[in-house]
C-alpha positions in Angstrom: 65.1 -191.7 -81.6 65.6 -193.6 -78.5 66.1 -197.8 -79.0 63.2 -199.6 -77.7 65.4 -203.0 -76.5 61.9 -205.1 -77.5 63.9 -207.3 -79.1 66.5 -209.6 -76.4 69.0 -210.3 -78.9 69.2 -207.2 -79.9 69.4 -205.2 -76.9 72.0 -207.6 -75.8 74.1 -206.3 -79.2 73.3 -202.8 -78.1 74.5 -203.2 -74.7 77.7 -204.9 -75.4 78.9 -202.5 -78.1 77.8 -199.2 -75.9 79.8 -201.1 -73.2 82.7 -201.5 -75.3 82.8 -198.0 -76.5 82.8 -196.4 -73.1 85.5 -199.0 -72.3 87.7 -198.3 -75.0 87.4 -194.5 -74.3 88.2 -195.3 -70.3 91.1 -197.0 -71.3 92.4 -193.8 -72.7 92.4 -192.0 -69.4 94.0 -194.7 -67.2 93.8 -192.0 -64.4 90.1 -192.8 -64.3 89.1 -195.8 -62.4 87.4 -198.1 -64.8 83.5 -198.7 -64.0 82.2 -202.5 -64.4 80.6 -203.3 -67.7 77.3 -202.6 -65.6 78.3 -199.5 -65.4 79.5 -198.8 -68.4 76.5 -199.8 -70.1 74.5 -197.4 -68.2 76.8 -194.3 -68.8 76.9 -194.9 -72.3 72.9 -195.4 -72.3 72.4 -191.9 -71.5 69.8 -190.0 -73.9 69.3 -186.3 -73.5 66.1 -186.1 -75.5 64.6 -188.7 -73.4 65.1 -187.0 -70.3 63.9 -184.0 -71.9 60.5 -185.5 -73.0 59.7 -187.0 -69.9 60.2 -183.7 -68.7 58.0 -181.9 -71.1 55.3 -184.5 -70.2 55.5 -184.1 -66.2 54.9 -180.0 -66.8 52.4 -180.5 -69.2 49.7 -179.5 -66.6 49.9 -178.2 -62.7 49.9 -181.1 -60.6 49.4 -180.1 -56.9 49.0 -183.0 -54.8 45.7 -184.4 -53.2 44.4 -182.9 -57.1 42.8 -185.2 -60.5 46.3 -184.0 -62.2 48.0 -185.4 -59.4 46.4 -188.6 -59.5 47.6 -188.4 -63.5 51.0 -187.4 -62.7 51.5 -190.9 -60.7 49.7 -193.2 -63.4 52.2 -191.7 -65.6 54.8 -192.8 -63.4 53.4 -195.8 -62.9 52.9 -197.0 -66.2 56.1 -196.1 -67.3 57.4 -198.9 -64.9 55.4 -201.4 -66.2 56.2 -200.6 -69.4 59.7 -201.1 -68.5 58.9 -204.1 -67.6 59.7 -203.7 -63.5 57.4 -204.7 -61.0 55.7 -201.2 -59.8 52.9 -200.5 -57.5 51.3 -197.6 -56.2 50.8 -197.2 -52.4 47.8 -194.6 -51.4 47.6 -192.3 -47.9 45.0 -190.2 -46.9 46.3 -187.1 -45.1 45.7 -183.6 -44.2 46.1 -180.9 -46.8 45.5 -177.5 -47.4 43.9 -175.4 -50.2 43.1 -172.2 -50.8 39.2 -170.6 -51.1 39.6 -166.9 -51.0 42.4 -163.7 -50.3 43.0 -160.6 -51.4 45.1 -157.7 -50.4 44.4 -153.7 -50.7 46.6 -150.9 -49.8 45.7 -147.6 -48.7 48.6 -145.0 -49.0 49.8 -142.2 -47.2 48.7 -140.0 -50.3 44.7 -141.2 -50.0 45.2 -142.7 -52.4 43.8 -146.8 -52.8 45.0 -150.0 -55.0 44.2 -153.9 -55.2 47.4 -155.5 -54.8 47.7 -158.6 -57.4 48.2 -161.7 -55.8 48.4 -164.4 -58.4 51.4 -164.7 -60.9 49.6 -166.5 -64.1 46.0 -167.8 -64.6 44.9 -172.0 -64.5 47.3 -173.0 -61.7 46.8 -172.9 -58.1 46.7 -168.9 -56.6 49.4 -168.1 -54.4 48.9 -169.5 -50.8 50.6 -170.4 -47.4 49.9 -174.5 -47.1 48.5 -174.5 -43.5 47.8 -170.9 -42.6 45.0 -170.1 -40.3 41.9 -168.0 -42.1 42.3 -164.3 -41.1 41.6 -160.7 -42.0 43.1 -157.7 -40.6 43.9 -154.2 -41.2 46.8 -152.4 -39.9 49.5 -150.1 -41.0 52.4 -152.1 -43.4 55.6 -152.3 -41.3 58.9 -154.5 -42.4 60.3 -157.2 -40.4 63.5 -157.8 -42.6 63.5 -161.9 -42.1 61.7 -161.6 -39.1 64.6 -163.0 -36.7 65.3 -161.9 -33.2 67.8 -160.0 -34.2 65.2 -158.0 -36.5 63.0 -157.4 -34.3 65.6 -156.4 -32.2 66.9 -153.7 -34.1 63.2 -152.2 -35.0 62.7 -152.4 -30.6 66.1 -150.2 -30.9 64.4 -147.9 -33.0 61.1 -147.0 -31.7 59.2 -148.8 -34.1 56.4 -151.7 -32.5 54.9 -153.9 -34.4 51.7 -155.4 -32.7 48.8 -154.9 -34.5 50.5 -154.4 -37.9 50.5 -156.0 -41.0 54.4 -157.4 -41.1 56.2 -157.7 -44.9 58.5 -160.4 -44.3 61.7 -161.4 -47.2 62.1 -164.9 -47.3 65.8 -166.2 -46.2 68.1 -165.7 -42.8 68.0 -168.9 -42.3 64.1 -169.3 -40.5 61.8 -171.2 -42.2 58.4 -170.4 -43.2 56.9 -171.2 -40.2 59.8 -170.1 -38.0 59.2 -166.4 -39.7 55.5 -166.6 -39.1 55.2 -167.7 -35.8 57.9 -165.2 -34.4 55.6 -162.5 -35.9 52.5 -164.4 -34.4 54.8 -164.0 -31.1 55.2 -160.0 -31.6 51.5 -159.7 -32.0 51.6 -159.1 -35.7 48.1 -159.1 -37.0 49.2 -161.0 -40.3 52.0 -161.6 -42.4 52.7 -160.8 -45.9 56.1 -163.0 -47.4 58.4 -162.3 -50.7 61.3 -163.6 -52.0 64.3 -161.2 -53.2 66.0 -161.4 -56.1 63.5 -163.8 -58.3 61.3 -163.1 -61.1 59.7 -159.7 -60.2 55.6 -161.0 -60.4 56.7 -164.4 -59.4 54.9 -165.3 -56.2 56.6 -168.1 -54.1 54.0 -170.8 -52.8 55.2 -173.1 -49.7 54.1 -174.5 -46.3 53.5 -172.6 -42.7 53.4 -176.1 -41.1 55.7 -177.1 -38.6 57.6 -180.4 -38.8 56.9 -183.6 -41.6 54.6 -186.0 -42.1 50.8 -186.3 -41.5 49.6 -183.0 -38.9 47.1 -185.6 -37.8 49.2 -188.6 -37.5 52.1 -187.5 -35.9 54.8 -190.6 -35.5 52.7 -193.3 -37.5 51.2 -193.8 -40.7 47.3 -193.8 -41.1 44.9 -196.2 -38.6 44.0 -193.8 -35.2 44.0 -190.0 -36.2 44.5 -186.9 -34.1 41.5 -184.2 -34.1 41.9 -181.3 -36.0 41.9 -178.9 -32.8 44.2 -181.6 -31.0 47.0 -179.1 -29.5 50.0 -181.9 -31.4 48.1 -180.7 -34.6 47.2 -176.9 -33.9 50.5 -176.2 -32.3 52.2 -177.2 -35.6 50.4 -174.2 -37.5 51.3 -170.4 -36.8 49.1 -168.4 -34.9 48.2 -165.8 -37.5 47.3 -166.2 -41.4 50.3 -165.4 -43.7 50.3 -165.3 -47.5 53.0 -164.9 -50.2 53.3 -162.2 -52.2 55.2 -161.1 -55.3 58.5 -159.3 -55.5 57.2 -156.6 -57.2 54.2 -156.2 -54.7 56.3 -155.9 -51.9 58.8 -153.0 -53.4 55.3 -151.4 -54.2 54.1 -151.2 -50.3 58.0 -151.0 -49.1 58.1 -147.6 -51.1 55.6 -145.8 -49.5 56.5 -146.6 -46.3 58.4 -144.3 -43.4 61.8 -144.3 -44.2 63.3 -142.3 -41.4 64.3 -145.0 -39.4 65.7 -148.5 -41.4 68.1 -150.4 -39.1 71.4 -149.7 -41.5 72.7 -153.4 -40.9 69.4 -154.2 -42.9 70.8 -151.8 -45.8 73.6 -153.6 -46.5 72.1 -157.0 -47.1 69.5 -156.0 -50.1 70.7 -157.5 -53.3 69.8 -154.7 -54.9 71.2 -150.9 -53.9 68.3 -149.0 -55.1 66.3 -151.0 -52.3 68.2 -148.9 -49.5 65.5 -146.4 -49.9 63.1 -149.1 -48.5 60.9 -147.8 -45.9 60.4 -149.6 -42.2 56.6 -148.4 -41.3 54.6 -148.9 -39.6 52.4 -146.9 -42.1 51.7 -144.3 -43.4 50.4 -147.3 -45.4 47.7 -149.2 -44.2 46.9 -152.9 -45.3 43.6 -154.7 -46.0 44.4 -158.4 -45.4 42.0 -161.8 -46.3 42.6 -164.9 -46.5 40.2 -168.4 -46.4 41.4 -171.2 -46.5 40.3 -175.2 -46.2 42.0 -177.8 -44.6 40.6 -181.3 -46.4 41.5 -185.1 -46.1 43.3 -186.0 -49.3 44.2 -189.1 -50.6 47.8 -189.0 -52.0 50.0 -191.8 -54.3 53.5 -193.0 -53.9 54.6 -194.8 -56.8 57.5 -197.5 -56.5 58.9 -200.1 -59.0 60.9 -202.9 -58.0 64.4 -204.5 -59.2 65.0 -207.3 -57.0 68.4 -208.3 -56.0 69.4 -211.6 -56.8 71.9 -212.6 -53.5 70.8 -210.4 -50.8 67.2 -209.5 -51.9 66.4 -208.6 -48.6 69.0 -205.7 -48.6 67.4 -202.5 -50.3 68.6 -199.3 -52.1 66.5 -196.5 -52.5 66.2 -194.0 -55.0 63.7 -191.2 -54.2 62.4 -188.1 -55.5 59.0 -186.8 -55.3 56.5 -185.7 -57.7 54.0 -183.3 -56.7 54.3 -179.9 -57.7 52.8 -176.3 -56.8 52.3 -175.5 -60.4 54.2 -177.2 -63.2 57.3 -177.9 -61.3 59.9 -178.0 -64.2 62.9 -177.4 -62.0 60.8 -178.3 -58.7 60.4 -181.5 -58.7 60.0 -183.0 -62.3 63.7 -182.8 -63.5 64.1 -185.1 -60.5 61.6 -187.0 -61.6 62.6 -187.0 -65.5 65.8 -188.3 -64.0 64.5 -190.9 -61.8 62.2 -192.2 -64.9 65.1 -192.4 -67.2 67.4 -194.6 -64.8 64.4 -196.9 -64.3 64.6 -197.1 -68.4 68.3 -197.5 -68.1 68.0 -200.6 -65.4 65.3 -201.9 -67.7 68.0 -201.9 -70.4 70.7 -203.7 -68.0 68.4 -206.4 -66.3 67.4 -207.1 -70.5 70.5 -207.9 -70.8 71.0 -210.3 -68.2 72.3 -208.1 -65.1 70.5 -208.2 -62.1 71.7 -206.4 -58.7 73.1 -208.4 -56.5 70.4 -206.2 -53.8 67.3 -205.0 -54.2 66.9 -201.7 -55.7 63.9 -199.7 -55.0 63.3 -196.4 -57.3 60.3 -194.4 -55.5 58.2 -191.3 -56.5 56.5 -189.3 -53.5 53.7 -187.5 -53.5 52.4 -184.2 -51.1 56.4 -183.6 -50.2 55.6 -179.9 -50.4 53.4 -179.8 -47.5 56.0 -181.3 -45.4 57.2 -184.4 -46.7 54.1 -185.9 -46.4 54.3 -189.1 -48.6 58.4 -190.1 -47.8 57.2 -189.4 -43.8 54.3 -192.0 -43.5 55.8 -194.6 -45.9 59.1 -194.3 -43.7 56.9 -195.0 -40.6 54.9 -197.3 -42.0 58.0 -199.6 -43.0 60.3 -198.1 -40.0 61.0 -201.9 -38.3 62.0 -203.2 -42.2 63.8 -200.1 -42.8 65.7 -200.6 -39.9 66.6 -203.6 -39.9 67.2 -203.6 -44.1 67.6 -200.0 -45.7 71.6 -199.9 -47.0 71.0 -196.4 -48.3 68.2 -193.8 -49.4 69.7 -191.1 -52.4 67.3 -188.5 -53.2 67.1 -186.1 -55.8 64.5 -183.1 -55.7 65.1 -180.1 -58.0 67.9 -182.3 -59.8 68.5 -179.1 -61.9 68.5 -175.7 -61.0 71.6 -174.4 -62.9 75.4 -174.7 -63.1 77.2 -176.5 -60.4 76.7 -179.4 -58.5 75.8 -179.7 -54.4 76.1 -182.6 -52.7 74.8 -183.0 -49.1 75.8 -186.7 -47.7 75.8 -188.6 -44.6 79.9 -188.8 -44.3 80.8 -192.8 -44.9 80.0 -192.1 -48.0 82.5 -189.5 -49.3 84.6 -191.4 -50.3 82.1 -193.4 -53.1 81.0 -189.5 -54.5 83.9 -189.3 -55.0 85.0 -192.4 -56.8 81.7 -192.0 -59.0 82.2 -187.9 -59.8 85.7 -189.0 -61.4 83.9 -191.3 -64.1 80.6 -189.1 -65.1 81.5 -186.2 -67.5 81.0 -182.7 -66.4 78.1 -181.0 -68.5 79.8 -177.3 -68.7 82.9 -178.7 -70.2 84.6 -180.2 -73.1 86.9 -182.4 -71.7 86.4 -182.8 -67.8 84.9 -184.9 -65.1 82.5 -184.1 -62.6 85.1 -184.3 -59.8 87.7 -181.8 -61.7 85.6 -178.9 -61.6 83.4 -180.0 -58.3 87.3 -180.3 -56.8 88.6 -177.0 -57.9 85.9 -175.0 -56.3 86.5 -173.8 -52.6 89.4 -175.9 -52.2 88.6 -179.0 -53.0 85.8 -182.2 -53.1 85.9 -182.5 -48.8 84.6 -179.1 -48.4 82.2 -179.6 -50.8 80.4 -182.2 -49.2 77.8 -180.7 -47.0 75.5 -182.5 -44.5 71.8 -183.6 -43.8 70.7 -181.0 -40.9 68.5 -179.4 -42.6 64.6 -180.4 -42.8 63.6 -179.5 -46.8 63.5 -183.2 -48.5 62.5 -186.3 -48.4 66.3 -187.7 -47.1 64.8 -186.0 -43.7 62.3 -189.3 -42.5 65.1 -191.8 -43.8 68.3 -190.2 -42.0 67.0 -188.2 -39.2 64.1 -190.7 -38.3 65.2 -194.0 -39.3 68.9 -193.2 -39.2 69.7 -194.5 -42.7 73.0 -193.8 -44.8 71.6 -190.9 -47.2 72.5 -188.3 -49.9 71.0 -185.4 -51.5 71.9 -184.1 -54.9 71.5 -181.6 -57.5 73.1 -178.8 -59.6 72.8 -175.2 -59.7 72.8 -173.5 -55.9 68.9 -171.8 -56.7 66.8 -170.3 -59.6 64.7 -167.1 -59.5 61.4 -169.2 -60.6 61.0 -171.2 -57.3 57.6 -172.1 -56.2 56.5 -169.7 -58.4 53.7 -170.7 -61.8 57.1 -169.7 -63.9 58.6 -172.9 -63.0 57.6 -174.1 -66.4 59.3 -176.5 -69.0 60.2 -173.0 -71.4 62.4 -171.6 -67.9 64.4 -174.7 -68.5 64.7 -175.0 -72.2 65.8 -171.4 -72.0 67.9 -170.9 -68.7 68.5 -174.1 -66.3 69.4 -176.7 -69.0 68.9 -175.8 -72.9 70.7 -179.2 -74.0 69.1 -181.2 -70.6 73.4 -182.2 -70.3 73.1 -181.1 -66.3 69.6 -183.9 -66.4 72.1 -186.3 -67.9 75.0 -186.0 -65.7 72.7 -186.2 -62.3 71.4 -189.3 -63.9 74.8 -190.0 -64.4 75.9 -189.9 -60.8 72.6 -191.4 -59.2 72.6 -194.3 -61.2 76.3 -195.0 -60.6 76.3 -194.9 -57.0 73.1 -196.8 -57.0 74.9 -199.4 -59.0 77.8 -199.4 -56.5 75.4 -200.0 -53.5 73.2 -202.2 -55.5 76.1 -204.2 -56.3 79.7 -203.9 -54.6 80.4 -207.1 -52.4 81.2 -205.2 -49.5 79.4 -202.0 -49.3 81.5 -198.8 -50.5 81.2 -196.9 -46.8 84.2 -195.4 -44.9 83.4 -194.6 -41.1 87.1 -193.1 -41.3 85.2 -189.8 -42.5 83.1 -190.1 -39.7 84.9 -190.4 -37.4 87.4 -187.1 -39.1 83.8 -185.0 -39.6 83.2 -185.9 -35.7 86.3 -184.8 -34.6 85.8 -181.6 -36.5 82.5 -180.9 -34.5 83.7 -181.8 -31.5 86.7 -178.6 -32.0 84.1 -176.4 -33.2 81.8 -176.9 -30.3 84.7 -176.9 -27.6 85.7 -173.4 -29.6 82.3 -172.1 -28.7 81.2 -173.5 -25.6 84.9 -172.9 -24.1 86.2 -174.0 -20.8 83.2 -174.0 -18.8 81.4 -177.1 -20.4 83.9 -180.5 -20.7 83.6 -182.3 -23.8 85.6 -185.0 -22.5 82.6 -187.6 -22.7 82.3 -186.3 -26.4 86.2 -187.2 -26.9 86.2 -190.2 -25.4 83.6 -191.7 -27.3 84.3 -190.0 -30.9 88.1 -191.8 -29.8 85.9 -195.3 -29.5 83.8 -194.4 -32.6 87.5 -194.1 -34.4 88.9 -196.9 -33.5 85.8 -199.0 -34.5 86.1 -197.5 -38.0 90.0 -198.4 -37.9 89.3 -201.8 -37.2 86.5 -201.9 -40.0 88.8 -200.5 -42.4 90.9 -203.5 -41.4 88.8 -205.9 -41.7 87.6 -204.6 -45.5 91.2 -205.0 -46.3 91.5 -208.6 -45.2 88.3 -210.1 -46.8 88.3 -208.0 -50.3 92.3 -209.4 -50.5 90.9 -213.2 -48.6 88.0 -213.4 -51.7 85.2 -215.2 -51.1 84.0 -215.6 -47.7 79.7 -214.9 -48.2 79.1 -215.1 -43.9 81.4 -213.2 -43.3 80.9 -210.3 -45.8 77.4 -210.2 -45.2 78.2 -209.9 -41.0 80.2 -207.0 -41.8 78.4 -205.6 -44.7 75.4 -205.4 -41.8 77.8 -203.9 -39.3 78.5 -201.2 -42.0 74.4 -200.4 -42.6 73.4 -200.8 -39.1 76.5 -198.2 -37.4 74.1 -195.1 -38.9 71.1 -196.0 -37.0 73.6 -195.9 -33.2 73.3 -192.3 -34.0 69.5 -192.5 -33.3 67.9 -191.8 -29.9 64.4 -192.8 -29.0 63.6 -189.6 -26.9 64.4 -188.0 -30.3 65.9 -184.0 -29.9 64.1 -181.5 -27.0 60.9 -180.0 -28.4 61.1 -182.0 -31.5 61.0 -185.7 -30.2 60.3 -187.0 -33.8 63.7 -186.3 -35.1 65.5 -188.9 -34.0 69.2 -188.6 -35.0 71.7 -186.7 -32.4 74.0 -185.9 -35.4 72.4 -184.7 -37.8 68.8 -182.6 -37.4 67.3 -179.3 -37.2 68.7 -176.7 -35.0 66.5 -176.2 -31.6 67.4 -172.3 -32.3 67.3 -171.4 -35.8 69.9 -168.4 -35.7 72.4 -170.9 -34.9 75.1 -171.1 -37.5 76.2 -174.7 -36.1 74.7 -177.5 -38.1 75.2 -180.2 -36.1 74.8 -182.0 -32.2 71.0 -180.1 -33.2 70.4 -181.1 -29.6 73.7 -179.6 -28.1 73.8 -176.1 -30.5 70.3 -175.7 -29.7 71.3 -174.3 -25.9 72.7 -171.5 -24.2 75.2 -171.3 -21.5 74.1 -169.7 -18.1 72.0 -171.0 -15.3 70.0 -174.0 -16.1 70.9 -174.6 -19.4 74.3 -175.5 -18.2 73.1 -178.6 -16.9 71.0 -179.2 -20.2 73.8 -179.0 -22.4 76.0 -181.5 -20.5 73.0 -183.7 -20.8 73.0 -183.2 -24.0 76.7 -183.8 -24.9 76.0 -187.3 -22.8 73.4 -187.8 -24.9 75.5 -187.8 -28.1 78.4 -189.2 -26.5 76.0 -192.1 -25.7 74.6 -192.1 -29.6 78.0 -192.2 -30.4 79.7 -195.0 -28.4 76.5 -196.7 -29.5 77.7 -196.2 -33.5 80.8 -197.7 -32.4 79.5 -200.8 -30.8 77.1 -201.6 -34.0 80.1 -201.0 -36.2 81.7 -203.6 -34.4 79.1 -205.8 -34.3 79.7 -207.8 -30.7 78.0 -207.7 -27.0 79.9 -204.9 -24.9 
């Protein structure tokens, strides 16, 4: 039974003893650096069968954004914040979404003879559909497009075999999004596109969106006030040229079957998961497929929820916990054991500020809403509040499918590495007896600093707060995927039974997010490191000089990642000096501003080529998706020879600006 803290006295009592306890077990591993009592109190507030019936409440129902049960999921949300006791509100958009009226899918085999080809994976939840995708029928002979890269299409060119006019099976993965896989097909002249995902739950059918981008299609760079037409060629050219619709696993081993098998590209062979699926055929035909699908495109009103601790010294400084809420059908995994998380570490402040602890800033715990159509609620509350933001965001942490299965991923903006770190070493590791996070997160790969990945990639909400608004960010969760993804099994049995019987892995996330919200909530002078950034920029810089060679200079790049370096060098300094001096409020607030501010030097207002929106020259999405380089999105995005020459040394000026910039903020003073 979890304690309710009504009573103050009480709670107090509560508090102090859990805070002993976890104090007196510290003490035993003097290793371990010792949290505050703050901290303490939250570890040892932790209550698996809480987390685990908020969960079983959230995926009671589907809850698909712009939906009733939506609407229900946030006053849920919302009045569990009040009856924490925090100050909550709930902020409303109205945006474009996408729903499904009609589709349906027949094959006609080589043999004569005919089948309906099931689309939906489990009755009273949304049917299977591509957010976004165009209306369409055709019919055309089945061919397979592998992922549908260049490279693919490529290899079927080397083979004889065309596409145009066809019906393309697509698997989900090699690194293209959905949209990226669609439109190259829409390129080809494919009459329609069919999508599956290998290696999941075999009638599992894995929903998602065909849109290009984040945010609003028909307010792109603003939140609400003026919209864009529908037809408008910013809000068209954001959706693929040809209707697409998922299908299941077992579906598309049915079609591949039957097709021609005389010619499969054999680099394709090798990369099934499963050997019996070398005998895949390529097409196109003898199969021919009979494709519909209706959709509508509505105005939708959708609900952020956010409840309030305010700080008590620098109130106007804020730390942001996000995750978001909405769900394609139940969302155990995807979202809600994010959002479990997020509800028990608002019950777990409530408990703290009870007891007479307050952070010293603000602390903002937020639940978005339509994040599966592109980040839709994060993206127009972000642009809504980008001047405050700016000006008074210390970090955003988001968690989204907090547990998929064993194993944590981290994804941060580097300057804070070194704070994961510190936190992972006092949060117990849920598949062991006697560990820490950090033991077996270190051991794996070689240790915590290549574990750390970064923020390039566009599939949460950290994307609006880090590559928009250029704010310090992390992304969490454990378990690397899960075969139930998108897909109507995504239900609170799948993780009873197979992502977290005990909910331990829901525990330890809240664990970790709490903690490092506690350190940025409260630390005196924030817990960054630009040393790390400046070590991860130096690293870039040798990986693009190894591939761009001798025929583009990087010196600019040098020079300015040298600047950046020092900067941090004399911030490190200067951290030294006042944490030893004490007290000195002025002057820890000038540099704890410097330390905020430096992430937003790496933003640039023209924003990368072709995607202006993204605004960060570190950290974005590639310009050409095959690239395996994850950073400089502006700079990997090219290609030597002839013009683009040119365009990549303006882009490396560009960065080298971004990052001199960095340095200067870091510093603080006129140049």
């Amino acid at each position: 039974m979890a304690f309710s803290g009504k009573n103050p006295t009480c709670t107090l009592l509560f508090l102090l003893s859990l805070s002993l306890l976890a104090l007196h077990t510290l003490l035993h591993h003097p290793r371990r650096p010792l949290p505050s009592l703050s901290a303490a109190a939250f570890l040892s507030s932790a209550s698996n069968s809480t987390v685990a019936a908020y969960l079983r409440h959230l995926t009671l129902r589907p809850h698909l954004a712009g939906t009733p049960l939506s609407l229900s999921a946030a006053l849920f949300v919302h009045s569990h914040f009040l009856s924490l006791g925090l100050a909550a509100r709930i902020a409303n958009f109205s945006a474009l979404l996408s729903y499904p009226s009609h589709s349906s899918l027949s094959a006609h085999f080589g043999n004569g003879s005919a089948a309906e080809i099931p689309l939906s994976d489990a009755g009273g939840v949304v049917p299977p559909y591509h957010a976004y995708s165009p209306s369409g029928a055709a019919y055309g002979a089945a061919v397979f497009l592998n992922f549908g890269r260049e490279r693919d299409y490529a290899a079927l060119a080397a083979q004889g075999v065309g596409v145009r006019g066809c019906v393309g099976l697509l698997r989900r993965g090699g690194g293209l999004s959905r949209h990226e896989a669609v439109a190259n097909a829409a390129a080809r002249g494919v009459a329609a596109v069919l999508m599956f995902t290998e290696g999941g739950f075999k009638e599992g059918v894995e929903r998602g969106t065909v849109m290009e981008g984040v945010g609003d299609p028909l307010t792109p760079g603003w939140a609400g006030g003026e919209r864009l037409e529908a037809d408008d060629p910013r809000v068209a050219g954001r959706f693929p040229g040809v209707p697409s619709m998922p299908v299941s696993e077992a579906a598309a081993e049915r079609i591949l079957g039957s097709l021609d098998r005389a010619r499969l590209p054999s680099a394709w062979r090798e990369s099934f998961k499963s050997g019996d699926r070398r005998c895949w055929g390529v097409g196109p035909g003898p199969t021919m497929l009979n494709f519909t699908y209706k959709g509508e495109q509505t105005m939708a009103t959708i609900h952020n929820v956010f409840a309030v601790i305010r700080g008590s010294e620098e109130a106007d400084r804020y730390v942001l916990l996000g995750n978001h809420r909405d769900a394609w059908t139940y969302g155990a995994v995807d979202p809600n054991s994010g959002t479990a998380a997020l509800l028990d570490i608002a019950r777990r402040f409530a408990l703290l500020v009870r007891s007479g602890w307050s952070p010293r800033r603000t602390i903002v715990l937020c639940s978005w809403d339509a994040e599966e159509f592109g980040m839709i609620g994060s993206t127009e509350w972000v642009e809504q509040n980008l001047l405050n933001l700016g000006s008074k965001a210390v970090a955003y942490f988001n968690v989204d499918c907090a547990v998929q299965g064993p194993g944590l991923f981290v994804s941060a903006t580097p300057q804070l590495d070194d704070l994961l770190v510190e936190v992972t070493k006092q949060v117990k590791d849920p598949d062991s007896e006697n560990a820490y996070v950090y033991e077996r997160w270190a051991a794996a790969n070689g240790g915590v600093n290549q574990q750390i990945q970064r923020l390039s990639r566009v599939d949460s909400d950290f994307a609006p707060f880090l590559q928009h608004a250029g704010i310090a960010s992390i992304d969490m969760y454990f378990g690397i995927d899960f075969p139930v993804y998108h897909t109507a099994f995504d239900s609170y049995d799948w993780m009873v039974n197979f992502g977290d019987p005990l909910f331990h892995r829901h525990v330890t996330v809240t664990g970790i997010w709490g903690l490092v919200a506690l350190r940025l909530a409260d630390d005196p002078i924030l817990p960054f490191n630009y040393l790390s950034y400046s070590a991860e920029l130096q690293e870039y810089k040798n990986a693009l000089n190894a591939l761009m060679g001798e025929s583009i200079s990087l010196d600019p790049l040098a020079a300015a990642i040298e600047d950046f370096t020092a900067a941090a060098n004399e911030a490190d300094g200067e951290i030294k000096k006042l944490r030893a001096d004490g007290p000195a409020l002025l002057r820890r607030r000038a540099l704890n501003d410097r330390l905020m501010l430096a992430e937003r030097g790496f933003l640039d207002p023209e924003g990368l080529p072709g995607r202006e929106w993204f605004k960060h020259l570190v950290y974005g999405p590639r310009g050409d998706p095959e690239s395996e380089i994850e950073f400089f999105p502006g700079v990997s995005g090219k290609r030597k020879g002839g013009d683009e020459e040119a365009k990549i040394r303006h882009e490396i000026w560009r960065v080298s600006r971004a990052i001199r910039r960095a340095a200067s903020a870091l510093r603080g003073g006129l140049t």
